[in-house]
N, C-alpha and C positions, 0 to 999 in steps of 0.2 A: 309762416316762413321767416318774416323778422326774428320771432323768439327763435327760433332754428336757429336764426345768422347770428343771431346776439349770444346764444351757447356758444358757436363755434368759434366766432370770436374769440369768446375767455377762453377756450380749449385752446386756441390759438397762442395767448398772451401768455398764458399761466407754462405751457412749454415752452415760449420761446425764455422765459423767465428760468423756468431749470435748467433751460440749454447753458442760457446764461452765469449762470448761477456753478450751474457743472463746470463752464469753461474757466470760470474765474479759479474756481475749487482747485481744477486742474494746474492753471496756471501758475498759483500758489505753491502748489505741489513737487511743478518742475521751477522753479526761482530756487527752491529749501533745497531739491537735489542740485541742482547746480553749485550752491555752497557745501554742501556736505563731500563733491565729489573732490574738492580742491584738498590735493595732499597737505599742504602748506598753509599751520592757520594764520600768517599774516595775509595770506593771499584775500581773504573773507574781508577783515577790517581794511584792506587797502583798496577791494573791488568798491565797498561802501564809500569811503573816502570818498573816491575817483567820482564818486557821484553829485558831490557836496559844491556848489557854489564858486566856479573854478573866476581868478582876477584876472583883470591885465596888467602887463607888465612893459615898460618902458624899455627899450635897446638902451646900452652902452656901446660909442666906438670904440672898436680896440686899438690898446695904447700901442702906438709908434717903438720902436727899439733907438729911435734919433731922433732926436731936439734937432739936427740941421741937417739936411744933405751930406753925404761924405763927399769931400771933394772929388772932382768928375777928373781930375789927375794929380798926382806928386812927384813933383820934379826932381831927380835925383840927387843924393850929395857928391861933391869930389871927390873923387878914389884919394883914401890916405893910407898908407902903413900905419899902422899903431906899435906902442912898445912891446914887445913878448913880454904875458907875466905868467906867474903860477909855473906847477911843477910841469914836467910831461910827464902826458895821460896815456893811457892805452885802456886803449876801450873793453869792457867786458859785455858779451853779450848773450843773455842767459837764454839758453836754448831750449824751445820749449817741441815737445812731442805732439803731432795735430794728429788728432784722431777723426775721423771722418764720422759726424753723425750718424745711428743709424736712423732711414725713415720711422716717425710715431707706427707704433706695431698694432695699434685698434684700428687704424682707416683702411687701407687699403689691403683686403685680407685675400690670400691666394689659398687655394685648397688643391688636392694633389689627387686626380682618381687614381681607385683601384687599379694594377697593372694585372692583363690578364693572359697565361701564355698559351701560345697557339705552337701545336708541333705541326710540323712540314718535312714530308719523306725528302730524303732519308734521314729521319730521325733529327732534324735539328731545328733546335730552340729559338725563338722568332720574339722577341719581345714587342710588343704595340708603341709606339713612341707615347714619352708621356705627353697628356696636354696640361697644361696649367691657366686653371680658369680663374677668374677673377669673380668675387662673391660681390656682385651691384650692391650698390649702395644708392640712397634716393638724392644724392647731392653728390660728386668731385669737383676738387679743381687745383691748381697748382697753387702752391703757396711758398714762392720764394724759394725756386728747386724742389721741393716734397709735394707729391699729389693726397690730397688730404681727401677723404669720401667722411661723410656721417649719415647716418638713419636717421630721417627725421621723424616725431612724433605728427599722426595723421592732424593732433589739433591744431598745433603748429602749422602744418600744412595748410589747412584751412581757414586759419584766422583772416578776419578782413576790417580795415578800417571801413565798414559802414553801417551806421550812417557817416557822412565828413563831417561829425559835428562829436562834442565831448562823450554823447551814447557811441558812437563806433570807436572810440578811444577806451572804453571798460567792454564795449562785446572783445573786441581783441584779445581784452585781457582775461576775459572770463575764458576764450577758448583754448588762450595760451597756457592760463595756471589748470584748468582742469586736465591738461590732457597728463600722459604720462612722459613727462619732456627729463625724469630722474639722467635715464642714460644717455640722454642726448647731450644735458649737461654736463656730465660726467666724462665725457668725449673730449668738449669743450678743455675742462680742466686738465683732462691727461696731457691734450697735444701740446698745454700753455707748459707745462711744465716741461716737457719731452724738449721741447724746441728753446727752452730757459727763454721763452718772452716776458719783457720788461712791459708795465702798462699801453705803451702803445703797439707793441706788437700783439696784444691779447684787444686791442681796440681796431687794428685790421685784421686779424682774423674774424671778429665776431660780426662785423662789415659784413668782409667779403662770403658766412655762412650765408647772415639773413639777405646780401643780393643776390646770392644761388638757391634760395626756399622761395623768395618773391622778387619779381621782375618790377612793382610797383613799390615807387620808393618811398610811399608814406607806409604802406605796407612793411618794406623791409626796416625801416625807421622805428618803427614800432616792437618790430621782434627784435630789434636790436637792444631795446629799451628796455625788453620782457630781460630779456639774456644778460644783460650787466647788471638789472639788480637782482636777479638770482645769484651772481658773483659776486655780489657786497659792494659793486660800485654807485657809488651818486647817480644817479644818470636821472632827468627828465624830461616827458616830451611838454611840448605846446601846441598850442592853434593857432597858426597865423595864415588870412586866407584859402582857411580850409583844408589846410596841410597840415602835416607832422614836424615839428622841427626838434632836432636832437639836442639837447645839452647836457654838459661832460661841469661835474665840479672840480676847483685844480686852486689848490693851495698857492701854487705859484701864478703868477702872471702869463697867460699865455697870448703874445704880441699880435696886433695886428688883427685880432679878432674878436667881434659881436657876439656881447655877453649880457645877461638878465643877473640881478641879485634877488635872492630868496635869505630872508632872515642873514643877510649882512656876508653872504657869500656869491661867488663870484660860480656861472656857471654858463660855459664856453660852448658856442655854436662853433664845434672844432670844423666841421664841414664848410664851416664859409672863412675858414681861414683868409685874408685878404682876397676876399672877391666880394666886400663890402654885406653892406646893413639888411638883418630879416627884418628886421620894422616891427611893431607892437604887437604881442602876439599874449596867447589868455592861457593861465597854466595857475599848477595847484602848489601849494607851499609844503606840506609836510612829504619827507623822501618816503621811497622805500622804508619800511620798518629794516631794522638791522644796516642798510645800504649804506652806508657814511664812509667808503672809500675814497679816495680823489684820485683822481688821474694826474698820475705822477710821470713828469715826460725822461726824469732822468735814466741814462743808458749805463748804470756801473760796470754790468757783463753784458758782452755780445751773445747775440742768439746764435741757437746752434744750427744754421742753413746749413741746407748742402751745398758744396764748394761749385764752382763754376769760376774757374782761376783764369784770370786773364794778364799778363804781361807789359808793365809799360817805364819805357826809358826818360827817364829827364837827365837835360843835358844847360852846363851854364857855366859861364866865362868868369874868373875871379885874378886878376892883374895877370891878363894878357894868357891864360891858362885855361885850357876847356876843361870840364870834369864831366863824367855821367854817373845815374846812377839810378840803380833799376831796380824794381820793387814785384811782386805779388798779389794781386788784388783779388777778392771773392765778389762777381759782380751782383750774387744775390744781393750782399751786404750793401752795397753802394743804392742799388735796384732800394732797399728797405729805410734806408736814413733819409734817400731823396724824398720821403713821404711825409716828414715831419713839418708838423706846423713851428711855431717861434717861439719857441722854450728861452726859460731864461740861460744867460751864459755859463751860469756852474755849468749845466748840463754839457756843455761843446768841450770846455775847457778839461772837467773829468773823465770826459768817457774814452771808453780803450782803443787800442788799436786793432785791429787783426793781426795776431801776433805773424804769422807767416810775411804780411804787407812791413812790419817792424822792421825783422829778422834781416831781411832781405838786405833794406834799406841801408840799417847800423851795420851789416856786414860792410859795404859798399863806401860808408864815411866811414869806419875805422880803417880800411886801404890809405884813405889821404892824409886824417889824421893822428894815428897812434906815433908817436914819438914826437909830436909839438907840445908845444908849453899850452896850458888850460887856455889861455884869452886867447891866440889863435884859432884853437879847437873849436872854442865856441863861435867865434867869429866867420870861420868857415862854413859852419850849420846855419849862424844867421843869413850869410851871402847865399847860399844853397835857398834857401826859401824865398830872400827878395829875388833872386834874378830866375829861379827855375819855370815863373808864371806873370803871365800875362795883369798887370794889375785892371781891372774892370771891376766898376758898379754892379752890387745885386738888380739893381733896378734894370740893368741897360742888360747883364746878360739872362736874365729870369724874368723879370716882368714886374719884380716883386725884392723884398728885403727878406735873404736865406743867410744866416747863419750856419757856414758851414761844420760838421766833424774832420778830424783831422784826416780821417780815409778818404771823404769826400774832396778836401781842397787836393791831396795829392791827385785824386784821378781826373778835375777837371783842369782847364790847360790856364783857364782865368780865374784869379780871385781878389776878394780885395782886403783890407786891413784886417778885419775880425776873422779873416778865415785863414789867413798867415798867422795872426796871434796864436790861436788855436794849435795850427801844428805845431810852428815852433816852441810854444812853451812844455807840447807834449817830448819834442827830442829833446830841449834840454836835460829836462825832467828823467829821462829816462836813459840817456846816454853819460849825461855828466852827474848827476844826482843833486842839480842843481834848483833850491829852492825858488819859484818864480812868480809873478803873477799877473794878472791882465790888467792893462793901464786903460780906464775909457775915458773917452772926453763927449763933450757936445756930438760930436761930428766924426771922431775916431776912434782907434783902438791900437794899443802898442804892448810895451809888453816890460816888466823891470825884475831883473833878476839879484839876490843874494850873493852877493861876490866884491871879495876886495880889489873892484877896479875902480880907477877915477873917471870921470865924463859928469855927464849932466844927470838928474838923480832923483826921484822922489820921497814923500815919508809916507808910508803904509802902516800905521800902527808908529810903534817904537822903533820900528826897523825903517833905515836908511837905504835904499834899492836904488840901484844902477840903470836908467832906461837900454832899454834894445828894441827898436823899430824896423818888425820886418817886412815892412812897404817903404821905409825911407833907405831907395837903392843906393847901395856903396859904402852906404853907412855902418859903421860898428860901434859895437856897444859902449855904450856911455853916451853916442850924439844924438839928440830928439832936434825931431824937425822944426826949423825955425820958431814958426808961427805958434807952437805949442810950449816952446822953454820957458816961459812964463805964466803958463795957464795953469792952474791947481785943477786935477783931473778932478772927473766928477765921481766915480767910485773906482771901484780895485775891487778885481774875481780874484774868489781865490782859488790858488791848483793845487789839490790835494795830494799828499806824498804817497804811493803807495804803501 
């Protein structure tokens, strides 16, 4: 009986050993398919990477946009007349043709059935009314007026960060690079183009894809991460507490937000934009192969949303005289800027206007001023900006420090110094062809423009500039507020000429 038991033993041992032996075989077998199925050979060397010895890395706080508080009021100057100089202007204002986007033509696709006719005594022709179906798609949603669908790839679909530890960080990505995600990308790219999105609009789109594929947000973190370096962007994730945390590379300074350096670069938790510190978290050094993109927040062209026009009058008093003047606004457009994190100020100070919100505008000042001498002209745009809005702190109406765009100061009813600079440097610029630039200080922002007039003055370079402050109410150009006529600014934006 023993010797029976002791055979069947090793009969026992010796199969559970080929079982073993099989299964390892197997395993083997499927690891070499799973790399062989990756279309993409960096996909292979980076899955392996992903595997390797991941560090930790220290938070940086993000840098403040002020050295001081901006002061919580400024009290206005004494109304003065000033001397009329320069020629009279009359304004020209170049009219431009708005062509209405059409919606990206791959999302949401309509098909048309067969029409089939039926006769009905006596003799007459009865057509079926057509229906128009809509061909589902595994995702829609609105995107700033356009309803965007994509097909998602099943691997995609299914990816999951688990385990929470660096293995569910390369299963994700084993499932995301194997599957067949070509045309999904390819979707991606047509609509970035279609809609002319600048880096951050190709950075809420690709968002709001992966939080309509996954409702779990290291999950959607993740496919976001898959998606921008398939796009040639920097992107990396991390561990901290078990989660996913995203970061965006960006050449420039981006304010106000918690960032990690990898090899002497700066790489932005754009998601905690001032809602403070992710804390130490463990991530890998070498990017994407090919990905060395940065996330560039400058806006040179507006995208192409569909319109959602809205209507709004300012009105403002200038020696005893009310003026109005009314504009066009696209609320997608508003609805899109208000999303931005804290770019630097080129960014505010270059980018465009909605030409229709312009047009409107410059029609409305060339009514007051075409036939006054130049320093009027401009005097009158500056008063127009200091008195047409409520001066108020970022902090006190936001929560937070928004440097605004020049569409956006127009359509809120309060702003404060940097978001006045802003516009106003955009109408000089554009109404008088006046070379200008952004004056900052500790605590401010003003504004000094190219022009032979006298007043108080800066030196920008070689060039001698005239200050204009369009938060110091009453004042015209050439007076800077008390407290600052003596202070040597700390830099000068510059605004580019068209």
């Amino acid at each position: 009986m023993l010797r029976l038991f002791g055979h069947f033993s090793i009969v026992l041992l010796l199969s559970a050993s080929a079982l073993s032996a099989q299964s390892f075989e197997d395993f083997k077998r499927s690891q070499a398919k799973s790399f062989t199925k990756y279309k993409d050979e960096r996909d292979n060397a980076f899955n392996k990477y992903l595997k390797q010895q991941w560090e930790a890395y220290n938070v940086y706080k993000g840098t403040p946009l002020y050295e001081k508080p901006k002061p919580r009021e400024i009290a206005p100057a004494k109304p003065t007349k000033i001397k009329s100089v320069g020629p009279k202007i009359s304004i020209k204002i170049k009219k431009t043709k708005y062509i209405e986007p059409k919606p990206p033509q791959n999302f949401i696709i309509f098909k048309e059935p067969e029409v089939k006719e039926e006769r009905v005594e006596p003799k007459i022709e009865v057509l079926k009314p057509k229906k128009i179906e809509a061909v589902s798609k595994d995702i829609s949603f609105d995107f700033y007026g356009s309803t965007l669908g994509f097909d998602v790839p099943s691997g995609v679909k299914n990816a999951k960060f688990y385990p929470q530890n660096k293995e569910g960080i390369t299963s994700f990505f084993d499932s995301a690079a194997s599957s067949d995600y070509e045309n999904f990308l390819d979707e991606i790219k047509r609509v970035s183009k279609e809609m002319n999105l600048n880096d951050w609009g190709v950075y809420l789109l690709v968002l709001d894809i992966s939080n309509h594929i996954h409702s779990n947000q290291d999950n959607s973190n993740l496919l976001s991460w898959f998606i921008f370096n398939k796009l040639g962007y920097a992107v990396k994730v991390g561990l901290a507490k078990r989660h996913i945390v995203l970061m965006h590379y960006s050449k420039k300074t981006i304010y106000s937000t918690p960032n990690y350096i990898f090899s002497n670069k700066k790489f932005y938790v754009v998601a905690n934009y001032s809602k403070g510190s992710v804390g130490r978290l463990y991530s890998y050094k070498q990017n994407y192969p090919d990905a060395n993109k940065p996330l560039d927040l400058s806006l040179k062209t507006l995208p192409n949303f569909m319109s959602k026009m809205k209507k709004k009058t300012l009105s403002f008093k200038d020696y005893g005289k009310t003026y109005k003047v009314s504009f066009d606004y696209n609320q997608n457009l508003i609805d899109f800027m208000a999303t931005y994190p804290q770019a630097d100020y080129e960014t505010y100070f270059n980018a465009p206007v909605d030409s229709r919100t312009y047009e409107s505008i410059a029609n409305d000042i060339k009514k007051y001023v075409d036939g006054k001498k130049a320093g009027d002209a401009m005097n009158f745009v500056l008063h127009f900006v200091q008195k047409s809005f409520k001066y108020e702190r970022d902090d006190q109406q936001f929560g937070r420090e928004k440097v605004m765009f020049a569409n956006e100061t127009l359509y809120f009813d309060k702003s404060d110094c940097e978001d006045r600079a802003v516009l106003f440097s955009y109408l000089v610029k554009e109404l008088f062809g006046v070379s200008v630039v952004g004056v900052k200080y500790k605590d401010h922002m003003a504004t000094a423009l190219y022009v032979p007039m006298s007043g108080d003055s800066v030196k920008a370079g070689k060039r001698k500039l005239v200050l204009a402050d369009p938060t110091y109410i009453n004042s015209s150009i050439g007076q800077s507020i008390p407290k600052y006529k003596s202070l040597i600014p700390e830099s000068f934006v510059v605004v580019k000429k068209d």
